[in-house]
C-alpha positions as a printed NumPy array, in Angstrom:
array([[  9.421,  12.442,   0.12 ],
       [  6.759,  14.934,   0.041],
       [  4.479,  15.694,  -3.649],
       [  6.626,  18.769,  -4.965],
       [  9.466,  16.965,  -4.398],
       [  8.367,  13.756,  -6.938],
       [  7.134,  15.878,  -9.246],
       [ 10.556,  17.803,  -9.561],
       [ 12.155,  14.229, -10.177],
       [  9.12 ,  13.52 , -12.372],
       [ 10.394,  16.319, -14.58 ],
       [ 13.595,  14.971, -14.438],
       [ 13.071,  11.572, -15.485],
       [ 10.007,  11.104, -17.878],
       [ 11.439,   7.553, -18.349],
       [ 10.853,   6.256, -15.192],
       [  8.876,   2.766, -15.186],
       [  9.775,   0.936, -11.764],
       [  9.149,   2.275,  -8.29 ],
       [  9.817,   0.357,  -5.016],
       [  8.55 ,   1.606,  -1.881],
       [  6.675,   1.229,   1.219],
       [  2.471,   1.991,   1.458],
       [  3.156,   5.083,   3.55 ],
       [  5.637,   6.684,   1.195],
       [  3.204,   6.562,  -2.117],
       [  0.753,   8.361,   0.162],
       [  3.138,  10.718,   1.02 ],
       [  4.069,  11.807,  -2.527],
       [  0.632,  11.502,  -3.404],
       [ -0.236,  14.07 ,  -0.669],
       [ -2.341,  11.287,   0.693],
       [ -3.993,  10.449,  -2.61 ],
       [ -4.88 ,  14.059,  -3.724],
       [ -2.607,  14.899,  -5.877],
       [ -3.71 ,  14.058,  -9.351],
       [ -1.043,  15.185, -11.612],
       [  1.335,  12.912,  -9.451],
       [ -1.36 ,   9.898,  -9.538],
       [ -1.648,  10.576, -13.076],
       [  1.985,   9.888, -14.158],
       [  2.001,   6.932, -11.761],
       [ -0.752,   5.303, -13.451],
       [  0.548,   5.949, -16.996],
       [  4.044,   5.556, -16.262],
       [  4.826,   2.752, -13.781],
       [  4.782,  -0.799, -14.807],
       [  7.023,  -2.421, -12.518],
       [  6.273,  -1.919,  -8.54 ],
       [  7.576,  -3.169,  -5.173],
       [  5.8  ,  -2.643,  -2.677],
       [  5.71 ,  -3.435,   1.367],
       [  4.155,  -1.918,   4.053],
       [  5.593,   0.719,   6.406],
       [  6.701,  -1.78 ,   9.147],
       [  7.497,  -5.445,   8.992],
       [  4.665,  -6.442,  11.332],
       [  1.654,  -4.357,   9.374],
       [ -0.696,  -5.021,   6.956],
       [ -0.511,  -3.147,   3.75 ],
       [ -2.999,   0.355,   3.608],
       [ -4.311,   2.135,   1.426],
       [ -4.519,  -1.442,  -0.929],
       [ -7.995,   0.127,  -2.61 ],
       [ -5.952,   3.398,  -3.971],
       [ -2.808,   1.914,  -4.678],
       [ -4.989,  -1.069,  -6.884],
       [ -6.511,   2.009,  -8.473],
       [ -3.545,   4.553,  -9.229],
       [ -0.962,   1.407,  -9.827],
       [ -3.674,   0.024, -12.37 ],
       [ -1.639,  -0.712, -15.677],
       [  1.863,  -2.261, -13.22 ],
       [  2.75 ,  -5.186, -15.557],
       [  4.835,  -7.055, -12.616],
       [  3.969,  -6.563,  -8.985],
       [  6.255,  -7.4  ,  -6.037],
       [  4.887,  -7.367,  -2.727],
       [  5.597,  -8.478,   1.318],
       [  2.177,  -9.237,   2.496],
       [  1.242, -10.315,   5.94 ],
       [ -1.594, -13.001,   4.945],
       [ -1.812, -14.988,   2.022],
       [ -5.248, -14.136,   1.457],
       [ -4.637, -10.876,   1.519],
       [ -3.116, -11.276,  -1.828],
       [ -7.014, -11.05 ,  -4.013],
       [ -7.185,  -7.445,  -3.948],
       [ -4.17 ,  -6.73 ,  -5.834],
       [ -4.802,  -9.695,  -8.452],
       [ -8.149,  -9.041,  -8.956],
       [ -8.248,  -5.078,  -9.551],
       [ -4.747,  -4.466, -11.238],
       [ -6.143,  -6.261, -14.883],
       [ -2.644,  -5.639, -17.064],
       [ -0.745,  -7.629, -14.524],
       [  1.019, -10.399, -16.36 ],
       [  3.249, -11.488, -13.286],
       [  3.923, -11.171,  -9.555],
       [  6.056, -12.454,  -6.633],
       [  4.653, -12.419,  -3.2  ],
       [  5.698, -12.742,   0.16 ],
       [  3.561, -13.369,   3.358],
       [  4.802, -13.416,   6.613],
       [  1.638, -15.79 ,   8.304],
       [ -0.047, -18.635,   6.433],
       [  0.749, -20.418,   3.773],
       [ -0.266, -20.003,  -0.475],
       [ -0.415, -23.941,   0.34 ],
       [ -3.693, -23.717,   1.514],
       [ -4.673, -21.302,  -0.557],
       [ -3.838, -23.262,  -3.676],
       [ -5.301, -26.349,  -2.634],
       [ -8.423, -24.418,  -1.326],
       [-11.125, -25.541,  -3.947],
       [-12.664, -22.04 ,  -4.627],
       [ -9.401, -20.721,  -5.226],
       [ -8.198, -23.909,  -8.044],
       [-10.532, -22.017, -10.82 ],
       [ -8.322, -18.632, -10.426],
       [ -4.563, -20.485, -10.211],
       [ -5.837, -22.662, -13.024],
       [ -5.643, -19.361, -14.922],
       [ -2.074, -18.79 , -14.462],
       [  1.565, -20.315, -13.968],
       [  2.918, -20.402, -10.531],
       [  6.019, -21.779,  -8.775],
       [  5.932, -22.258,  -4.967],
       [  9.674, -21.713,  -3.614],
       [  8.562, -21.992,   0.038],
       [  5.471, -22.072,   1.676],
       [  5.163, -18.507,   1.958],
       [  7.373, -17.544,  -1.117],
       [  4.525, -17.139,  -4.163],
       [  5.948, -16.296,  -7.898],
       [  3.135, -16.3  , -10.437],
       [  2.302, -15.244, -14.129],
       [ -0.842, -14.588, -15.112],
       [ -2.19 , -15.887, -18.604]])
């Protein structure tokens, strides 16, 4: 979907609070992150994202600009491909209260029982349904 075209449906539903989508696609409608009246309602309007990357076997891009426009997302669903590579969003998106995470290699096992990592899950509820299956809530 290119930019005009979200910000026809942007006039069409002022409501909207959930988006799912793949990295490459909120570029896209972004017009690769330019686009400030679009990154404007995103950041005031969506609280609920899913989010992937554009194929199975990639990493994430553009994490830094989606932390920044997706700033005020109150839950946060996302297919990672490391476990570690789930900081960036936790640390930079402050109003999230909860989050489920998938990553395809390693384990949130380690990470949890990593000791420089206890002080930051101490700060929040998790369950572990798998190894690479993460659901959290953050106090």
């Amino acid at each position: 979907m290119r930019s005009g075209t979200f910000v026809l449906l942007m006039k069409e539903m002022p409501n909207l609070r959930s988006l799912s989508g793949q990295d490459v696609a909120f570029s896209a409608i972004t017009n690769k992150f330019q686009n400030e009246h679009v990154i404007s309602f995103l950041k005031e309007n969506i609280r609920k994202l899913t989010l992937s990357p554009f194929k199975p076997c990639d990493d994430i891009r553009y994490v830094s600009q989606l932390c920044v426009i997706f700033s005020r997302v109150h839950h946060l669903s996302l297919s990672i491909k490391w476990a570690v590579d789930i900081w960036p969003w936790l640390t930079k998106i402050a109003s999230l209260s909860s989050a489920t995470v998938f990553c395809r290699y390693g384990s949130f096992i380690d990470l949890i029982n990593d000791p420089n990592n206890h002080k930051w899950f101490f700060n929040c509820t998790y369950e572990l349904r798998s190894h690479q299956d993460l659901r959290l809530w953050i106090e």
